[in-house]
N, CA, C and O atoms as a CHARMM CRD file, in Angstrom:
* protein
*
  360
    1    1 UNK  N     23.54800  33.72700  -1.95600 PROA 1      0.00000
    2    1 UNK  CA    23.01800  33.25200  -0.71200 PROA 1      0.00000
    3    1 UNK  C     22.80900  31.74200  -0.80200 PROA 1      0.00000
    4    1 UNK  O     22.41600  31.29200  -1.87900 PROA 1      0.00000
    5    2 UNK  N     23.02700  30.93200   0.20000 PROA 2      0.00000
    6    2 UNK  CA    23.02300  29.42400   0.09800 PROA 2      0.00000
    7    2 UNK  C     21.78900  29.23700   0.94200 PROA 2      0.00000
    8    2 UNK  O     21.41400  29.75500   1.99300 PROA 2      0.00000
    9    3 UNK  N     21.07800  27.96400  -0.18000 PROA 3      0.00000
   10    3 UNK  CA    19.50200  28.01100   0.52600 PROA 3      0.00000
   11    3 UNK  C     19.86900  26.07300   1.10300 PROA 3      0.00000
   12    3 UNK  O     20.10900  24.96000   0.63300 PROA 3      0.00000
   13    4 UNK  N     19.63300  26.96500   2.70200 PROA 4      0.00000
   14    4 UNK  CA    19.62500  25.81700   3.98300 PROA 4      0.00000
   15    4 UNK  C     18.68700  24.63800   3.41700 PROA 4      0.00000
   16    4 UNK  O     17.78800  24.91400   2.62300 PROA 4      0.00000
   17    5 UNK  N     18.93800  23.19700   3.88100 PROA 5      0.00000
   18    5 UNK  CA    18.49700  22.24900   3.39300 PROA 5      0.00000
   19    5 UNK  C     18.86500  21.29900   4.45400 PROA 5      0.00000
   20    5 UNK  O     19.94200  21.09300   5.01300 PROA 5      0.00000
   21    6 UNK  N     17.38200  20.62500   4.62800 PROA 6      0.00000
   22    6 UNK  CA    17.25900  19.46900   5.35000 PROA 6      0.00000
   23    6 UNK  C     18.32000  18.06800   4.85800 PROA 6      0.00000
   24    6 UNK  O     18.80000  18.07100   3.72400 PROA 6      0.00000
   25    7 UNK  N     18.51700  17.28600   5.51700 PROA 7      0.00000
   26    7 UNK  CA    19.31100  15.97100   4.93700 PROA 7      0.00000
   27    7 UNK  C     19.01400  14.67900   5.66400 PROA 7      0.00000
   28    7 UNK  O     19.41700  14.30600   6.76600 PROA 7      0.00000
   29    8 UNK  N     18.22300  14.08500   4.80100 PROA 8      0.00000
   30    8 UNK  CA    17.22100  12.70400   5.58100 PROA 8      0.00000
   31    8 UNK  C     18.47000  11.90300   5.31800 PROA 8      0.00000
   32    8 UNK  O     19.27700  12.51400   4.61800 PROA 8      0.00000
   33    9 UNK  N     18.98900  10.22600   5.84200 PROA 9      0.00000
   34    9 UNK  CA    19.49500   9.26200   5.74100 PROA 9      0.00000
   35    9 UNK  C     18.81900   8.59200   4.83100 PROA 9      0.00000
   36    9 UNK  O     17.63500   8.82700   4.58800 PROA 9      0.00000
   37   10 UNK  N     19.47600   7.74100   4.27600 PROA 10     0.00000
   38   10 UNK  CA    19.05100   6.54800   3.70700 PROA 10     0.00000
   39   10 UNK  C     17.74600   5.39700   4.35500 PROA 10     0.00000
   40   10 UNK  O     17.68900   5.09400   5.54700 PROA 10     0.00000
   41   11 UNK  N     17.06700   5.03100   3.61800 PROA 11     0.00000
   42   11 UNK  CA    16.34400   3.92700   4.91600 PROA 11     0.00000
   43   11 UNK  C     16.42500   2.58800   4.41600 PROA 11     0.00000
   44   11 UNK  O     15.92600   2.36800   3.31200 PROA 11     0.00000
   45   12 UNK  N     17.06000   1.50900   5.14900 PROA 12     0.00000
   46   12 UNK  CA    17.07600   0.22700   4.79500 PROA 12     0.00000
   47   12 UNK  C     15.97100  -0.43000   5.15900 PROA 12     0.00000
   48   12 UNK  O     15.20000   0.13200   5.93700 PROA 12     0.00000
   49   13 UNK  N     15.75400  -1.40200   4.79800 PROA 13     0.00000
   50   13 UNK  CA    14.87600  -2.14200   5.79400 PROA 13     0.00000
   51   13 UNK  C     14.48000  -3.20100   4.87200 PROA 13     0.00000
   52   13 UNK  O     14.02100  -2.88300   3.77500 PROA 13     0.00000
   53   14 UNK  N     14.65500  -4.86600   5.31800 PROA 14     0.00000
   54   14 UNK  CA    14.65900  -5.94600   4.92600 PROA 14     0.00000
   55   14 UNK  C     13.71700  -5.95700   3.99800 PROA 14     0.00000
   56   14 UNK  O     12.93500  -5.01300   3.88600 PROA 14     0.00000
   57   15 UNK  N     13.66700  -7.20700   3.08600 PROA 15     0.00000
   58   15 UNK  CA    12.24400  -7.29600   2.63200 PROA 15     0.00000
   59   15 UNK  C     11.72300  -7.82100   2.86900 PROA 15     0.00000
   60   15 UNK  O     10.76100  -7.96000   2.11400 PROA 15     0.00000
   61   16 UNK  N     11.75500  -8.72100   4.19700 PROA 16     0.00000
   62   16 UNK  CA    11.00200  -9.61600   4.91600 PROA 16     0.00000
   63   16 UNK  C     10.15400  -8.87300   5.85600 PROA 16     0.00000
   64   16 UNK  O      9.33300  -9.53500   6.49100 PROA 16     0.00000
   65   17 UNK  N     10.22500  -7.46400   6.07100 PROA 17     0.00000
   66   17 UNK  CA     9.39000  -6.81100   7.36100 PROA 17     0.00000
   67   17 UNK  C      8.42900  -5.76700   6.36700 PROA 17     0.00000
   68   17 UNK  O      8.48300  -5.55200   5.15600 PROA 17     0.00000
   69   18 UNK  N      7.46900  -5.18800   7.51600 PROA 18     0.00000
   70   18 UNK  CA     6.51800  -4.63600   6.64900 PROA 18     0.00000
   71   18 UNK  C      6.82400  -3.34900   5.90600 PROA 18     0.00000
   72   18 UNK  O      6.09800  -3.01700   4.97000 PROA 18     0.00000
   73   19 UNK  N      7.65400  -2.75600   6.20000 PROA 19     0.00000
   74   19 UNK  CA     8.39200  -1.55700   6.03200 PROA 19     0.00000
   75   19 UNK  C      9.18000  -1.75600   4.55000 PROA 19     0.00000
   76   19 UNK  O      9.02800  -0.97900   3.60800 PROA 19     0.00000
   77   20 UNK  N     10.08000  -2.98700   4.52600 PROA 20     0.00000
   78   20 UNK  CA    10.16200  -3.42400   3.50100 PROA 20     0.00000
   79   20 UNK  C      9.59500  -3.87900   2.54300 PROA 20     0.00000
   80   20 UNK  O     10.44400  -3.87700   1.65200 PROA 20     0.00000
   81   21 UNK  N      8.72000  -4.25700   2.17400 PROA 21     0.00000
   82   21 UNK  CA     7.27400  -5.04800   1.77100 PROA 21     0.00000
   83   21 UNK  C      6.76200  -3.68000   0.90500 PROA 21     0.00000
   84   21 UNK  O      6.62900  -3.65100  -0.31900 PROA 21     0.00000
   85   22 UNK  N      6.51200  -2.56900   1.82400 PROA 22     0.00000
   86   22 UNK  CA     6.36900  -1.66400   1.21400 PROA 22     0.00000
   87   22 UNK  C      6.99900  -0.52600   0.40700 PROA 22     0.00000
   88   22 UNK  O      6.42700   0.22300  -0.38400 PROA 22     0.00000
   89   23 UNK  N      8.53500  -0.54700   0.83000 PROA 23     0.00000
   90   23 UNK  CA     9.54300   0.08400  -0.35300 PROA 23     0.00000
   91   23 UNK  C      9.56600  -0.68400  -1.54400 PROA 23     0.00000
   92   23 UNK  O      9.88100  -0.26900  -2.65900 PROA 23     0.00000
   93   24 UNK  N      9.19500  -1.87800  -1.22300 PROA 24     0.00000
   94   24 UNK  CA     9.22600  -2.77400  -2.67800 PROA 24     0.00000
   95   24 UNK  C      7.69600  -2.21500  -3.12100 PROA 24     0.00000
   96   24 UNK  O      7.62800  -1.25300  -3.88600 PROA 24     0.00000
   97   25 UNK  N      7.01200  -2.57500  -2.83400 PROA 25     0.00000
   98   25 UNK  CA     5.39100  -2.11400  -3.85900 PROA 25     0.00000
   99   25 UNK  C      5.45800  -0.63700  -4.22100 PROA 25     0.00000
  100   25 UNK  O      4.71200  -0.09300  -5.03500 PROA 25     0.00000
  101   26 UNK  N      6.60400   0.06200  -3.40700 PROA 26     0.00000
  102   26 UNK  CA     6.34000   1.63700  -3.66000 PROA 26     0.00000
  103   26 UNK  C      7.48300   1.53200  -5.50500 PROA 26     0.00000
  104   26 UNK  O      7.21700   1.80900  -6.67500 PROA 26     0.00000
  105   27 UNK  N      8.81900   0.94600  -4.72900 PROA 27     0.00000
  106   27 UNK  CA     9.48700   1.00700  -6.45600 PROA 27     0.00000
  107   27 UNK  C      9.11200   0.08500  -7.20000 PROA 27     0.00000
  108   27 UNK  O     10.12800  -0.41600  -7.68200 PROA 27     0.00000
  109   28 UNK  N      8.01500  -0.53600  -7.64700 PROA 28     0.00000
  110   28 UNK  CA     7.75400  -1.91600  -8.39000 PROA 28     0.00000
  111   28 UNK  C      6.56100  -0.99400  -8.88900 PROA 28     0.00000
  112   28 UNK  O      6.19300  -1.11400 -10.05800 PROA 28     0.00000
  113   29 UNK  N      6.09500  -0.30200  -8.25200 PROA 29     0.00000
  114   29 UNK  CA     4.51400   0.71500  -8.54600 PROA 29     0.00000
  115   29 UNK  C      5.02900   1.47600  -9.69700 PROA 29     0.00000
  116   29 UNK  O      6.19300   1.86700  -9.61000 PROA 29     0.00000
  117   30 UNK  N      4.21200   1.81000 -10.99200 PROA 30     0.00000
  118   30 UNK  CA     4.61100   2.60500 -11.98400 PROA 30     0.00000
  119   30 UNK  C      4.05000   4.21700 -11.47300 PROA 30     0.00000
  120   30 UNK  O      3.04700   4.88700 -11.72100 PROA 30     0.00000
  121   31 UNK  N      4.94100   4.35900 -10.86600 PROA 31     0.00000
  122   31 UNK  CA     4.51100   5.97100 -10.30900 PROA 31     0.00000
  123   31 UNK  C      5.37800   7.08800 -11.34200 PROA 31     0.00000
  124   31 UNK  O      6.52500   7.03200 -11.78500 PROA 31     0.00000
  125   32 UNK  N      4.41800   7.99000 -11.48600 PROA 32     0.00000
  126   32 UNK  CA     4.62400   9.04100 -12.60000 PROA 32     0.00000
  127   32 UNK  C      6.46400  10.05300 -11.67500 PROA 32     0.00000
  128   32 UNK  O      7.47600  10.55700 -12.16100 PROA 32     0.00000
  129   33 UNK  N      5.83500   9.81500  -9.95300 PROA 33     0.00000
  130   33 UNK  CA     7.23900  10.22700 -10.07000 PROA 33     0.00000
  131   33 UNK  C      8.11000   8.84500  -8.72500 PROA 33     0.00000
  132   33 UNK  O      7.77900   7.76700  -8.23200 PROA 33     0.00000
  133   34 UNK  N      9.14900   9.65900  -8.66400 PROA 34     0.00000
  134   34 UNK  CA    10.08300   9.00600  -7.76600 PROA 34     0.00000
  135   34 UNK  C      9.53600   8.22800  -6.63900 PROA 34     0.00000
  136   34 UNK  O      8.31400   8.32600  -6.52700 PROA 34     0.00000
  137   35 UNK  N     10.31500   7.25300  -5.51400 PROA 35     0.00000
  138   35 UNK  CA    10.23500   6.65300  -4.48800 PROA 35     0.00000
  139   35 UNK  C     10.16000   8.14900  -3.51300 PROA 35     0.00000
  140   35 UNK  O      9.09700   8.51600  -3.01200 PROA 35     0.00000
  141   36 UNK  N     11.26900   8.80600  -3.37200 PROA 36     0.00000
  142   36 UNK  CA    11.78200   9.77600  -2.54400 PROA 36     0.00000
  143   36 UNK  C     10.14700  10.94600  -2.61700 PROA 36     0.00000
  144   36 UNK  O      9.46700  11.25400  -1.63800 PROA 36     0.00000
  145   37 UNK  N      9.99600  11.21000  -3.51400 PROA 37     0.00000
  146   37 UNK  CA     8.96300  12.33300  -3.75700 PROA 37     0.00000
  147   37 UNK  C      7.70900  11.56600  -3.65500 PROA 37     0.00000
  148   37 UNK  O      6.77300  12.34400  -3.83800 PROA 37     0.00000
  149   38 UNK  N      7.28600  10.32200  -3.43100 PROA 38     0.00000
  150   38 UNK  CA     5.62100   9.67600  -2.95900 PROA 38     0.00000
  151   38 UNK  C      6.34300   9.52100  -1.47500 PROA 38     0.00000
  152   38 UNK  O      5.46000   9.58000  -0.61900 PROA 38     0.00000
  153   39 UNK  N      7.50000   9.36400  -0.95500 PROA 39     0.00000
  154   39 UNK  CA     8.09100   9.08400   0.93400 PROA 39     0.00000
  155   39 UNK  C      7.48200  10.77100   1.56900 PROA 39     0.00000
  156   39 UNK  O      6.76000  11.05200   2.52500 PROA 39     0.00000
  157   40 UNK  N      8.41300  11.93400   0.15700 PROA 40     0.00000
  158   40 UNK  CA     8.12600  13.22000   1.30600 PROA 40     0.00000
  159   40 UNK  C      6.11900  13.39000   0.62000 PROA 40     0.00000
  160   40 UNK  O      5.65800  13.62000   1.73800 PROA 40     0.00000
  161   41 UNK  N      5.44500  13.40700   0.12300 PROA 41     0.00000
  162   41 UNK  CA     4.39200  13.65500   0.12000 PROA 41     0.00000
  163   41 UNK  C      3.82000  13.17600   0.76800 PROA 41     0.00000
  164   41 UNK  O      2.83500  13.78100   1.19000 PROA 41     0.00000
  165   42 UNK  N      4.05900  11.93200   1.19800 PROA 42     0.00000
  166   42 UNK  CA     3.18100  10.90300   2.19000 PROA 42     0.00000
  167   42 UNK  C      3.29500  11.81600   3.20800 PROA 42     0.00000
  168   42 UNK  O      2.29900  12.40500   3.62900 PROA 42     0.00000
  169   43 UNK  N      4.75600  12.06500   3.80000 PROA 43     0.00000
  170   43 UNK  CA     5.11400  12.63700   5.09300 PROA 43     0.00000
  171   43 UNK  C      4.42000  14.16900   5.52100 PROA 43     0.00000
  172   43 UNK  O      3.96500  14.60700   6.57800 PROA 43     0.00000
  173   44 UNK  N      4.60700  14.82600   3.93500 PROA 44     0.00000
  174   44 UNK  CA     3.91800  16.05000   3.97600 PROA 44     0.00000
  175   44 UNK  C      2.37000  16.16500   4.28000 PROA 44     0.00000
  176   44 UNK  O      1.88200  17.26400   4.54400 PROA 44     0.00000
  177   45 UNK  N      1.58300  14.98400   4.23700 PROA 45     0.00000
  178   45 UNK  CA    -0.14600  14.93500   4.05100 PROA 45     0.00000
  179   45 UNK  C     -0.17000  14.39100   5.22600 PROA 45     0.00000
  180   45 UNK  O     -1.36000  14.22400   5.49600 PROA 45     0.00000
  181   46 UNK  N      0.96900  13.74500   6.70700 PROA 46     0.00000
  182   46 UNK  CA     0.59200  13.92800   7.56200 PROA 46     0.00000
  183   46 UNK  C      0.78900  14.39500   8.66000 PROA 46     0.00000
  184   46 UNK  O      0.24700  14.22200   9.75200 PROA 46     0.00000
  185   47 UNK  N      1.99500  15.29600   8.14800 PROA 47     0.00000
  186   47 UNK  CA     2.72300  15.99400   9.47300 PROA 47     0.00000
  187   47 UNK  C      3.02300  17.57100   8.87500 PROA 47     0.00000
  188   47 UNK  O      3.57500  18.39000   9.61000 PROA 47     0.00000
  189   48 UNK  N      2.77900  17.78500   8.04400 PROA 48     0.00000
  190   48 UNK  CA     2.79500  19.54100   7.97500 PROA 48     0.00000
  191   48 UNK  C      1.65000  20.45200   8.27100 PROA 48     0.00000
  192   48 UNK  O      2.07500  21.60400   8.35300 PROA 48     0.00000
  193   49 UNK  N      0.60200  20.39400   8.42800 PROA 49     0.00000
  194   49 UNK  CA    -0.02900  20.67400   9.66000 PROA 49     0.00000
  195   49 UNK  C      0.74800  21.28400  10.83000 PROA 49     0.00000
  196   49 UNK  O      1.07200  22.41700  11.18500 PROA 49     0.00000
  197   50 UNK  N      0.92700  19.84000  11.33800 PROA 50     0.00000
  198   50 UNK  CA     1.59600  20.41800  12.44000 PROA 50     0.00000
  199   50 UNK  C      2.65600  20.91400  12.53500 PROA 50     0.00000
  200   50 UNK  O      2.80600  21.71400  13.45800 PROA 50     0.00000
  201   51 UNK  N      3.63700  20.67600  11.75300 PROA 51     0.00000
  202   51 UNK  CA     4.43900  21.56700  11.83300 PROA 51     0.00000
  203   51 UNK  C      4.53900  23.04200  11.63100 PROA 51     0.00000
  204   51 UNK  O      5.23200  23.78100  12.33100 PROA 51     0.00000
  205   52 UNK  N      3.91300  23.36200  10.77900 PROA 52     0.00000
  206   52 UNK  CA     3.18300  24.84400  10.60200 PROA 52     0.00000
  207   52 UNK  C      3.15400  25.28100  11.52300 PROA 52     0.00000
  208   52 UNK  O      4.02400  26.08900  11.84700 PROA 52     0.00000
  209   53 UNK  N      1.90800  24.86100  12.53900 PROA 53     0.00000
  210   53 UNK  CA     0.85300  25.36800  13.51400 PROA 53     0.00000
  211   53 UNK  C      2.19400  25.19700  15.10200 PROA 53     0.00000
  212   53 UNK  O      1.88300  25.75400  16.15500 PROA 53     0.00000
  213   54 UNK  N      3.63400  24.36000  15.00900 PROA 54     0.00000
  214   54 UNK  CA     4.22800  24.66000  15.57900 PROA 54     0.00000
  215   54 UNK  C      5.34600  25.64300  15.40200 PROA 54     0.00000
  216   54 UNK  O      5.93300  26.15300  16.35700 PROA 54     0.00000
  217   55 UNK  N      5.60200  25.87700  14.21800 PROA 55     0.00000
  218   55 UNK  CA     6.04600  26.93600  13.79400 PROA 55     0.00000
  219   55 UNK  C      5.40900  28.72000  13.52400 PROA 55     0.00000
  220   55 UNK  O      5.72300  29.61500  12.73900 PROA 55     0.00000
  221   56 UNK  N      4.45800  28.60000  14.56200 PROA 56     0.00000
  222   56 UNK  CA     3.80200  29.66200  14.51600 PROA 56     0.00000
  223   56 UNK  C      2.54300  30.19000  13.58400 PROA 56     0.00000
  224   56 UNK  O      1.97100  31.27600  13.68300 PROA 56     0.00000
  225   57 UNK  N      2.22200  28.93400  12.48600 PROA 57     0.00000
  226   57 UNK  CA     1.53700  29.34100  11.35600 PROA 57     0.00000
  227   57 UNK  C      0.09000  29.38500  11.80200 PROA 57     0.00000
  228   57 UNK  O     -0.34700  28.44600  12.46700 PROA 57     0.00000
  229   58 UNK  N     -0.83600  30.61100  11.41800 PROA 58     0.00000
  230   58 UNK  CA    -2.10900  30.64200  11.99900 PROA 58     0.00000
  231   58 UNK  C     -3.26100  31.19200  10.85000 PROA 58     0.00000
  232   58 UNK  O     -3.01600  31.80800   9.81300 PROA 58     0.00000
  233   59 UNK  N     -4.09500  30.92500  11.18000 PROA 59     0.00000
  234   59 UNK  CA    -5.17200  31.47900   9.83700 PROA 59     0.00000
  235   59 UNK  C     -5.56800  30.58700   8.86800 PROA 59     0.00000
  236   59 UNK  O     -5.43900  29.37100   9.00900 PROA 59     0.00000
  237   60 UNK  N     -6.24800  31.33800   7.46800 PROA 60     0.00000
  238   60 UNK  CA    -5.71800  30.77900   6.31000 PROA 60     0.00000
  239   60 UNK  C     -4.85500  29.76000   6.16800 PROA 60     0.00000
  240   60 UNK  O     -5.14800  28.58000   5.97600 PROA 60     0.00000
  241   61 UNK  N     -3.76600  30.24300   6.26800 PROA 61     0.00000
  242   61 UNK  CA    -2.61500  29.65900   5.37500 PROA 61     0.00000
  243   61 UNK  C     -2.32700  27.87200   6.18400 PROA 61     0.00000
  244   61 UNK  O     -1.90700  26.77300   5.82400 PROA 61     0.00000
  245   62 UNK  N     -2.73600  28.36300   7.12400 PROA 62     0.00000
  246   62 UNK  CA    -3.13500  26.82000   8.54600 PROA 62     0.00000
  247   62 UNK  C     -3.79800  26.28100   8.18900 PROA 62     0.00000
  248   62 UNK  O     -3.52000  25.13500   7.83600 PROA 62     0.00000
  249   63 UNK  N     -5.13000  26.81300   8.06500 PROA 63     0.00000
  250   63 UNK  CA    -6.12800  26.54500   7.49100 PROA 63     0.00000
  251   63 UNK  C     -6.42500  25.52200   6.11900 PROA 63     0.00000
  252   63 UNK  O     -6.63500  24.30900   6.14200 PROA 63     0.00000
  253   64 UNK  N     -6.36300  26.50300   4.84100 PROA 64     0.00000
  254   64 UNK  CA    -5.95100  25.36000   3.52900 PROA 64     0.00000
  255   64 UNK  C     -5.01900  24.44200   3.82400 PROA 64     0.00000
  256   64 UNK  O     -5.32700  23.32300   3.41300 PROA 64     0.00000
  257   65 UNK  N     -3.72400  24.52000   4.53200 PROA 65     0.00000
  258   65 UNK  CA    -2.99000  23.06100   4.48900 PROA 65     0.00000
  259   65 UNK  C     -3.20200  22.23500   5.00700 PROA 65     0.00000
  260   65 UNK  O     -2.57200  21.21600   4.72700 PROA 65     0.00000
  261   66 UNK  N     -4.28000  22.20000   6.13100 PROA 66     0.00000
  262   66 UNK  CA    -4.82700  21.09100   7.31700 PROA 66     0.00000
  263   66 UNK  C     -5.99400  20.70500   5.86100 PROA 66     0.00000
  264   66 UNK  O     -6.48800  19.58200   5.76300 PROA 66     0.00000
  265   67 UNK  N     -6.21500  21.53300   5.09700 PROA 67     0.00000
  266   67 UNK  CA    -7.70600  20.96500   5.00200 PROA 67     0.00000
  267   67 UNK  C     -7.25800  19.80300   3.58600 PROA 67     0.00000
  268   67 UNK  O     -7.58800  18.63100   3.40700 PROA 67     0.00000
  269   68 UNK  N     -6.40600  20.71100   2.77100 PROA 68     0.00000
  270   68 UNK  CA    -5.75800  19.86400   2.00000 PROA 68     0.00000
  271   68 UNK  C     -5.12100  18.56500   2.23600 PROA 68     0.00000
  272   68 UNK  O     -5.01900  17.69800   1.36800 PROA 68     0.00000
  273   69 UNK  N     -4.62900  18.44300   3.63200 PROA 69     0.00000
  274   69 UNK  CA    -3.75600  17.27100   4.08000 PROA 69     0.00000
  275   69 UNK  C     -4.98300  15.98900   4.39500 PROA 69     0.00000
  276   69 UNK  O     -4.94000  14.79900   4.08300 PROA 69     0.00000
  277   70 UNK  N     -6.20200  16.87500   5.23200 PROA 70     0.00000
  278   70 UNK  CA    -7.12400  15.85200   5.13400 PROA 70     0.00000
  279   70 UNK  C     -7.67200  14.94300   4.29900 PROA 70     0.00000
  280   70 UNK  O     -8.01900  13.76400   4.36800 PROA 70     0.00000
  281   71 UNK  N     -7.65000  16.15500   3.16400 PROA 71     0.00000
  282   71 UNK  CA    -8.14500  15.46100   1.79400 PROA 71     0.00000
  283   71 UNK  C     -7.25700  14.40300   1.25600 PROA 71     0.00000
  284   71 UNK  O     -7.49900  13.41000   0.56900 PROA 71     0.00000
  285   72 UNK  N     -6.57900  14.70300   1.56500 PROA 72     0.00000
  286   72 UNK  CA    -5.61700  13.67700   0.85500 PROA 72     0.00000
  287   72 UNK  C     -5.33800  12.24900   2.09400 PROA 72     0.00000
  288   72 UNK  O     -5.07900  11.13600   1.63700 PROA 72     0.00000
  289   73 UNK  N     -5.41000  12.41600   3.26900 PROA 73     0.00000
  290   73 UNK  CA    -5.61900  11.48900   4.55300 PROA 73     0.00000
  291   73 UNK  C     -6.86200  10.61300   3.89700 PROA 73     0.00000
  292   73 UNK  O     -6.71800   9.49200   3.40800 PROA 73     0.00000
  293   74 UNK  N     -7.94600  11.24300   3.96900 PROA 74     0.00000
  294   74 UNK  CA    -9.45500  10.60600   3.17100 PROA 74     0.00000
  295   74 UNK  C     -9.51800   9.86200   2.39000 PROA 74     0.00000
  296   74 UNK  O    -10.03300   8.74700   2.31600 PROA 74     0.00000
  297   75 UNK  N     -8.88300  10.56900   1.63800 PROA 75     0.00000
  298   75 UNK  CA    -8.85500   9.55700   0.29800 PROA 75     0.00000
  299   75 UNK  C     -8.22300   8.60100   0.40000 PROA 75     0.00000
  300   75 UNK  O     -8.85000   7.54500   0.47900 PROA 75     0.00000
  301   76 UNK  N     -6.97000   8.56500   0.43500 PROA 76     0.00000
  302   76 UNK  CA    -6.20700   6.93800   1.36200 PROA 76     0.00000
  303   76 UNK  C     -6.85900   6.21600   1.95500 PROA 76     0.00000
  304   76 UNK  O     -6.79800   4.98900   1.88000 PROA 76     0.00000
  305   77 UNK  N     -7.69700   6.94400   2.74000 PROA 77     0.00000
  306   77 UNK  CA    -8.62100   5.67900   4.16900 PROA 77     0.00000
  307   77 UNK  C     -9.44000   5.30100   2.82700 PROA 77     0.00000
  308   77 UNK  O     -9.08600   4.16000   2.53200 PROA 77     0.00000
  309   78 UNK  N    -10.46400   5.81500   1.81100 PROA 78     0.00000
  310   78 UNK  CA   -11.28100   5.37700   1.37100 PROA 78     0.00000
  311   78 UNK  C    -10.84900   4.49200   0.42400 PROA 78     0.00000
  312   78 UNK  O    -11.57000   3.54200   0.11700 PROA 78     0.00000
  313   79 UNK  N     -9.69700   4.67100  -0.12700 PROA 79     0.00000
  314   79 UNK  CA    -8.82700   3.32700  -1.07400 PROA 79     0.00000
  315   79 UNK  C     -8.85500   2.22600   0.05700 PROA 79     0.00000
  316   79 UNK  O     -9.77900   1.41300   0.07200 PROA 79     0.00000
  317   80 UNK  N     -7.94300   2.19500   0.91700 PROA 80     0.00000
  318   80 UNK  CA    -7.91600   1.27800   1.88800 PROA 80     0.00000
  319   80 UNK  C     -8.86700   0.64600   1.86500 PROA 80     0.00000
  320   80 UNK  O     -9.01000  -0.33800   1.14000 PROA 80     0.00000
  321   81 UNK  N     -9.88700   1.17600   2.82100 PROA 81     0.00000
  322   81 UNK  CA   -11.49300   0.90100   2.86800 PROA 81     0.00000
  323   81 UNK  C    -11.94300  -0.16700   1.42000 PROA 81     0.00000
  324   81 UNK  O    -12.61300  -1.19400   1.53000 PROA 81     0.00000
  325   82 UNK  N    -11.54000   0.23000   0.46600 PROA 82     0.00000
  326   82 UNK  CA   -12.15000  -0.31500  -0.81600 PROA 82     0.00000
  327   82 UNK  C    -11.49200  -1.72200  -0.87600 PROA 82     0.00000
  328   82 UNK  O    -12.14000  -2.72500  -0.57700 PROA 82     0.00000
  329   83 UNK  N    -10.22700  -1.77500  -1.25700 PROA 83     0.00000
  330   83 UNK  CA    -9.75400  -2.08200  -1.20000 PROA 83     0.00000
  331   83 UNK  C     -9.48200  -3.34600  -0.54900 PROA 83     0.00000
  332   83 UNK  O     -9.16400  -4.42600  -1.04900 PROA 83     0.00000
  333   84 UNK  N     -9.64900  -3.04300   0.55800 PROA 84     0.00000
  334   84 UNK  CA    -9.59400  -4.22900   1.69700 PROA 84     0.00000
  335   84 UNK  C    -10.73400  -4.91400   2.09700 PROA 84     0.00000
  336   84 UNK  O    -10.64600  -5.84300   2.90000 PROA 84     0.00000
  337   85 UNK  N    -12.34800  -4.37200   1.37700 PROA 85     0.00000
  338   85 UNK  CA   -13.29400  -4.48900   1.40300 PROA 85     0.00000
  339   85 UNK  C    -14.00000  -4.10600   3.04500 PROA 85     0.00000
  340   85 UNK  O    -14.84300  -4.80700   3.60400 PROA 85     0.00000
  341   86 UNK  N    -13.49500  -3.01700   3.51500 PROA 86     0.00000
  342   86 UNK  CA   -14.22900  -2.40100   4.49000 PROA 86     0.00000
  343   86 UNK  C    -15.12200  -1.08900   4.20500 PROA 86     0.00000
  344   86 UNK  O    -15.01100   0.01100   4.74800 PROA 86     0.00000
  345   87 UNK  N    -15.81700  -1.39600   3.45000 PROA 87     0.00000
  346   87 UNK  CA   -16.61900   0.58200   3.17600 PROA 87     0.00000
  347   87 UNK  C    -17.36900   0.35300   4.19500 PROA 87     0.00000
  348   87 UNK  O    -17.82400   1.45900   4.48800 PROA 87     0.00000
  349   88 UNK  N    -17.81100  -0.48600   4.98100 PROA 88     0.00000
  350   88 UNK  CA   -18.78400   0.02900   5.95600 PROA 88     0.00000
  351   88 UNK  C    -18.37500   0.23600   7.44500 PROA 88     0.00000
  352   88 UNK  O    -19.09500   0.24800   8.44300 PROA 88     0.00000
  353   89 UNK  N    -16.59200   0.44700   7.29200 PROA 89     0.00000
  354   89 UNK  CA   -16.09600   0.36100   8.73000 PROA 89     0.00000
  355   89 UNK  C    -15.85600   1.97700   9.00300 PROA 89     0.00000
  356   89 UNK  O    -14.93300   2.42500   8.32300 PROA 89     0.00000
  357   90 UNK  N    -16.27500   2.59400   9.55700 PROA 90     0.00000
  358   90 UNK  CA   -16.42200   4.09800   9.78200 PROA 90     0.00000
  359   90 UNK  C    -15.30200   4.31100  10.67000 PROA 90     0.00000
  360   90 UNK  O    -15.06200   5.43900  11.10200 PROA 90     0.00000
C-alpha cells in the first residue's frame, strides 16, 4: 500500500527581507534537528488545532492537541517577552 504524502515547495526568500533574516538565524542556529522539521513544528503548534477540529476531530484527542499547541504558543510569547524585554506587556 503507498502511504499518500503531502509535497510543500521550496521557499526562497532574500536575505534582505524578514522572512529571510529568519531562514538565516533558523540554519546558523545549532538546532539538534533540521531547518525543515523546526518550519513543520512551528506550523504544527499553530495550525493543527484547527485542522483537526476541521477535519472532524472532537473530544480528547482535540482537546490535548489545542492544549499542547498552546503550550508551546506560550512559551514562545514568554521567550519573546524576555527577550525583547517586555514581561510586563500582557
Amino acid at each position: 500500500m503507498a502511504i499518500e504524502s503531502e509535497i510543500i515547495p521550496k521557499i526562497k526568500r532574500s536575505v534582505n527581507t524578514a522572512d529571510g533574516r529568519v531562514f538565516k538565524y533558523l540554519r546558523s542556529y545549532s538546532f539538534s534537528t533540521g531547518i525543515v522539521e523546526i518550519v513543520v513544528r512551528t506550523l504544527r503548534s499553530f495550525w493543527l488545532p484547527l485542522a483537526l477540529e476541521a477535519n472532524g476531530v472532537k473530544g480528547n484527542e482535540l482537546r490535548d492537541v489545542a492544549i499542547a499547541s498552546i503550550g508551546q504558543l506560550e512559551a514562545q510569547i514568554n521567550l519573546i517577552k524576555r527577550l525583547c524585554d517586555l514581561e510586563g506587556l500582557s
